[in-house]
N, C-alpha and C positions, 0 to 999 in steps of 0.2 A: 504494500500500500504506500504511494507517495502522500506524506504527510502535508508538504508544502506548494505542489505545484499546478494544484488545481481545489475548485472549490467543490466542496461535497453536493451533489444534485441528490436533492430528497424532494421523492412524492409522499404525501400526504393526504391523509383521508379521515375527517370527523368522523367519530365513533357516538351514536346513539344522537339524540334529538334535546336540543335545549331552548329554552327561551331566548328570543335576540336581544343581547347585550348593546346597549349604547355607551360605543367604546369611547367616546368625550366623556364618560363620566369614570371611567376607570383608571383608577390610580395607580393599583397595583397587580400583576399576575406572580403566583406564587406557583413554581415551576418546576415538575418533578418530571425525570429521565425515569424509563420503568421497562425493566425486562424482567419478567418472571418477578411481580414482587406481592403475590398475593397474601402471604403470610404478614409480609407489611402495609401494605397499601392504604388499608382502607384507616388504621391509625395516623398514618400522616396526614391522609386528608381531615380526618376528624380533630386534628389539631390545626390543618393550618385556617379551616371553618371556623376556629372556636379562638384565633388568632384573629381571624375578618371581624369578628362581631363584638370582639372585647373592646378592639381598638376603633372600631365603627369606621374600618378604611373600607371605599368601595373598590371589591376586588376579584378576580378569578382565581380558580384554581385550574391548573391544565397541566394534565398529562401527557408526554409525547412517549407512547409507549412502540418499543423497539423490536417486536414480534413477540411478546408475550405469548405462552402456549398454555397458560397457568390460569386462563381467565383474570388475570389482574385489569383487562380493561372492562369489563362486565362489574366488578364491582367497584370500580374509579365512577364509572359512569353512574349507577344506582346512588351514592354518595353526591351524587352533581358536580362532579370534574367536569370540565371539558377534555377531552380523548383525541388525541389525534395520532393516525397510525403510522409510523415512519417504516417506509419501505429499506432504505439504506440501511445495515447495524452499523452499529459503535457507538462509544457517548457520546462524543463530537457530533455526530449526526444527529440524533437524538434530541441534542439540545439544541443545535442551528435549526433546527424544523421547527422547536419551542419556540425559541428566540422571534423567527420568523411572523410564529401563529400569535404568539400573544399578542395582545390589546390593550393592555396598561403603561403607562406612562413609567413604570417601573417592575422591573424582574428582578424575584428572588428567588434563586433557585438552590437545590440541593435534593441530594438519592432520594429516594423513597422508600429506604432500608429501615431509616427508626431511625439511626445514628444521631441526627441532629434534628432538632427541638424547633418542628413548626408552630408552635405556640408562642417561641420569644423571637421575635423578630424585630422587637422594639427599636432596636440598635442599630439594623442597618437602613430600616426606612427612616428614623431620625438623619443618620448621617447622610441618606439621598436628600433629603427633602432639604437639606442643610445646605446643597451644592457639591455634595460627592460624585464624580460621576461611574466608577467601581469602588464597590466595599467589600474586602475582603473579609471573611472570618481567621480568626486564630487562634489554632487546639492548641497550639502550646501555652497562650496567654489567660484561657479561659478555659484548659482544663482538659484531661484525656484520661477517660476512666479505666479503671482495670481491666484490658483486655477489648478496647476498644481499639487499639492500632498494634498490629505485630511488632517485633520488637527491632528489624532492620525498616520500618518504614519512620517507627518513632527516631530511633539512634543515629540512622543512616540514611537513607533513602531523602526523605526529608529534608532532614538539617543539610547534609549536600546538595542536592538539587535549588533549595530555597537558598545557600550560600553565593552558589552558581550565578544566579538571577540578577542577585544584588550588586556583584562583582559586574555582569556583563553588561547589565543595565542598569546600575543605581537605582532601582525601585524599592522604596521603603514601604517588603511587603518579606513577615516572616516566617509566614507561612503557604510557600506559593500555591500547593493543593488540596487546600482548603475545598471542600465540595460544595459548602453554604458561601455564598457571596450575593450580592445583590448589585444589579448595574442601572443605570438608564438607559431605557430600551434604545433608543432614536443613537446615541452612542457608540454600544455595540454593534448594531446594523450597520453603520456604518464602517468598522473597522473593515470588512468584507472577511469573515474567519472562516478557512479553508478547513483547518484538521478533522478529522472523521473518528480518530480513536481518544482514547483517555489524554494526550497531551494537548487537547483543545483545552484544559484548564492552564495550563503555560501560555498556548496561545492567545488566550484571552489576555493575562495580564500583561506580556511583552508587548501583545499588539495594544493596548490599551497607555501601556508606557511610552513607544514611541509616539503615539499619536496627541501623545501631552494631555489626557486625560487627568483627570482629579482622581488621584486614590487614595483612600482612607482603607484603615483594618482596625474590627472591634475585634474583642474577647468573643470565645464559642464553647463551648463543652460538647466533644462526640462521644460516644456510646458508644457501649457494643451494639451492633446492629441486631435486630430480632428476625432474621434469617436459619433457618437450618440450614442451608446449602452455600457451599464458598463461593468468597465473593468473585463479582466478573474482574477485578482488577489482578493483572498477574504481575508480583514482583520485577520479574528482571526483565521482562516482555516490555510494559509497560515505564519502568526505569529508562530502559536504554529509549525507548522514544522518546520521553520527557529529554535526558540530555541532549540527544541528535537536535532535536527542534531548538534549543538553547543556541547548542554551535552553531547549527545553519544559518542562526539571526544573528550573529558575532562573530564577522571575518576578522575582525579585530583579533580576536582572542584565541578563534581556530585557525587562523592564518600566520596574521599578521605579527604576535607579539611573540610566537614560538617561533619562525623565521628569523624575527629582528634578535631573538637569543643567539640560536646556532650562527647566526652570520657572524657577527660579534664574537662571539667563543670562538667561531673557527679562522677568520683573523687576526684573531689578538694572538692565537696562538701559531697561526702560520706564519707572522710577523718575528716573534720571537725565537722560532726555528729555522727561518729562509735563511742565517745566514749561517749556523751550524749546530753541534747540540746544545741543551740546555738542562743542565743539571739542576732538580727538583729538590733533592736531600743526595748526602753521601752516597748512597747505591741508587738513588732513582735518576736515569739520565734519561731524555725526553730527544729523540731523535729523528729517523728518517720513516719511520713507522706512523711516527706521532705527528710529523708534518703532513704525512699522506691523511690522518685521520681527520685531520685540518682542514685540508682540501676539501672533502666532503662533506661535512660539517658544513662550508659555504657552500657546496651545488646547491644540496637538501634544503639552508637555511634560505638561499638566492630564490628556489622556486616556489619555498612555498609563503614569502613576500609576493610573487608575480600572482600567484593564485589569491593572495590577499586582497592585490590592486585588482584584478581583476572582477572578482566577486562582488565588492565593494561597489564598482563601477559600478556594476548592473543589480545590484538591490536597489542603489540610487536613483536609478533609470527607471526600475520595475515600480521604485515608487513604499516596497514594503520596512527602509531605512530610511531617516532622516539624512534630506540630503547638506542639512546646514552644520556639518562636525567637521572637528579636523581631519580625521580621518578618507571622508569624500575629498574636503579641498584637495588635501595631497591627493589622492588617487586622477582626481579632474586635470590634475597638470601631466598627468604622465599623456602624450600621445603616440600616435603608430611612428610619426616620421623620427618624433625626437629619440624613440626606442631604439628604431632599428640604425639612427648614426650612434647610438651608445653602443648597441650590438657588434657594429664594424670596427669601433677603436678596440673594443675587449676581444676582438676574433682574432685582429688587427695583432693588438699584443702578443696574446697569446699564443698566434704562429710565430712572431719573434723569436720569443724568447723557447719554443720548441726547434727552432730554425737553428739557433744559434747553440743551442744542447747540441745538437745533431753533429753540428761542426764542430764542434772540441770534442766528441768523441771520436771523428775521423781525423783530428788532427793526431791521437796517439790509434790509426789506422785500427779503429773500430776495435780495440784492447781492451782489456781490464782497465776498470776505472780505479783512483788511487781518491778517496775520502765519498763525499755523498753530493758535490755539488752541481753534477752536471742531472742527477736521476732528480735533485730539487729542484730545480730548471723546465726540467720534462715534466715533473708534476705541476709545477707552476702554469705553465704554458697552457697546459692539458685543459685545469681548472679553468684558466681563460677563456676558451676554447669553449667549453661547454658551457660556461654563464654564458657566452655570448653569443652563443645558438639557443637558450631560452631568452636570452633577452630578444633576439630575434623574430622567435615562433610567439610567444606573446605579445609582442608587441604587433603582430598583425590579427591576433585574436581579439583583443583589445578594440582593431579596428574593424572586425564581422560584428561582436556584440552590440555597435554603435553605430552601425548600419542603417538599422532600424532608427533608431536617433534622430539622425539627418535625413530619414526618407519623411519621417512626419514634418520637420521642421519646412521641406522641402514644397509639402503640399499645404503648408499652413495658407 
């Protein structure tokens, strides 16, 4: 399943018959994802009912059930949900059909397992109503009961991923898969949210960050859910989508700042050896081995800078990064012509200086060589040589990707 490159298409079909809502007067839809949750269901709804009427907010409840086989939409529906059947699986899916169908000026949504408490909802429609525009909930801040989160989603899963977030995107959000959150509707539609599986709770808040949204995070208390059957969320299935989707939104930090290391590292230290060895400690001497590993160190750290600048371009372009950072500027000045004359002087050098290896080993007529400086010479050269055939090849990639660019600008 590609998570980010296309939008999830869900059909959609009202389940059972209701009164028409006059959606100017609604405020709020309270918004459950539901596969198979009969054992649960009909308690959420009976709180988040008993939630509408305490607080006297004019509101829906809606279902977007995801192929239930369990009759969980037969009793959503007898309880006065609204139902709507999403042909697509996944949560991501599930909820974009929600998202879609509802009618309130405000969503709040979360499982329909029990976990979390459709009765207190105090919190987050206070912080909408405030000028929040996503609210997040936080189990850590407001509590996780015994055996409500296994113990790598509490210790691990979590606390890294939510680390992650913060680091890639500065979102002061500390718990980023919170399932209770509350957004404003007209908001979210607007972000246009592609993901179909469980890391559509990532990308709602990423996408909801770059777009300079207002986010707030209350306190929440989860529960064990009142399910007999395991839940649909799979540890390391779902993990590794939640990071992939992180990195994909951060060439910065999957590109760009692990390149800018190894290039660095493998310069400072090819610098240090080009001219012979370098003794470390008394037995440790850093030599002809250790300059080649140098050399590599800059191809790997070289290209995956070009795959930095590249990526970056085209989020820019695509529209789904902010094109106002340092990070775009620099990428917006590199072009195809200016690349490929950088490409020529490094080709340039580096057959030099393989040119001139070649000749002082025919000067002692292709012999045994006496120390390490003509094989550092050829490794040097080599190095050149190959940055500057990716500067090369990127730098006309660079100029397909932007194609598109100037054919629109072309027909403006």
């Amino acid at each position: 399943m590609n998570s980010t490159s296309h939008k999830a298409t869900n059909s959609t079909t009202e389940y059972g018959h209701h009164a028409p809502i006059e959606t100017n007067d609604v405020e709020l839809t309270i918004l459950m994802p539901c596969l198979n949750e009969a054992e649960t269901i009909e308690i959420c709804i009976e709180k988040a009912k008993a939630f509408l009427e305490r607080t006297r907010v004019t509101g829906e409840i809606l279902v977007a059930d995801n192929g239930s086989t369990d009759g969980s939409q037969v009793l959503a529906a007898k309880l006065g949900a609204r139902v709507i059947s999403v042909t697509q699986r996944g949560y991501g899916a599930a909820l974009q059909a929600g998202i879609q169908s509802a009618i309130g000026q405000f969503i709040i949504m979360a499982d329909a397992d029990d976990s979390y408490d459709f009765g207190n909802l105090d919190d987050f429609l206070s912080a909408l109503r405030g000028g929040a525009e996503l609210v997040m909930g936080n189990r850590f801040a407001g509590g996780i009961k015994p055996g409500a989160m296994p113990f790598l989603h509490r210790y691990l899963g979590n606390p890294v991923l939510s680390s992650l977030g913060r680091m890639f995107f500065g979102i002061p959000v500390r718990d980023f898969h919170c399932g209770l959150r509350g957004f404003r509707t007209d908001a979210i539609r607007a972000l246009g949210l592609t993901t179909s599986g469980m890391e559509f709770a990532s990308e709602m808040v990423v996408r909801s960050a770059i777009a300079g949204l207002r986010i707030e995070e209350v306190p929440t208390t989860l529960s064990p859910d009142g399910r007999s059957r395991a839940p649909h969320l799979k540890t390391w299935r779902d993990g590794w989508r939640h990071l992939k989707f992180l990195l994909m939104y951060s060439p910065r930090w999957l590109f760009i700042i692990p390149g800018g290391t190894l290039s660095a590292l493998g310069v400072t230290g090819a610098a240090m050896l080009l001219v012979g060895p370098f003794a470390v400690a008394q037995n440790v001497v850093l030599d002809l081995n250790s300059f080649l590993a140098c050399c590599f160190l800059v191809v790997i750290g070289t290209q995956l800078l070009f795959y930095g600048i590249l990526s970056r371009d085209f989020a820019n372009r695509a529209g789904f990064l902010p094109a106002r950072t340092r990070a775009s500027a620099i990428a917006r000045r590199f072009t195809t012509d200016g690349m490929v004359w950088l490409a020529v002087v490094l080709m340039t050098a580096g057959l030099g200086l393989f040119i001139y290896a070649i000749s002082a080993w025919a000067s002692v007529s292709f012999g045994p060589l006496i120390g390490s400086t003509i094989p550092r010479m050829v490794a040097g050269g080599l190095t050149l040589l190959v940055i500057g055939m990716q500067t090369f090849f990127s730098a006309f990639l660079l100029g397909i990707l932007r194609i598109e660019k100037l054919a629109t600008r072309a027909n403006d």
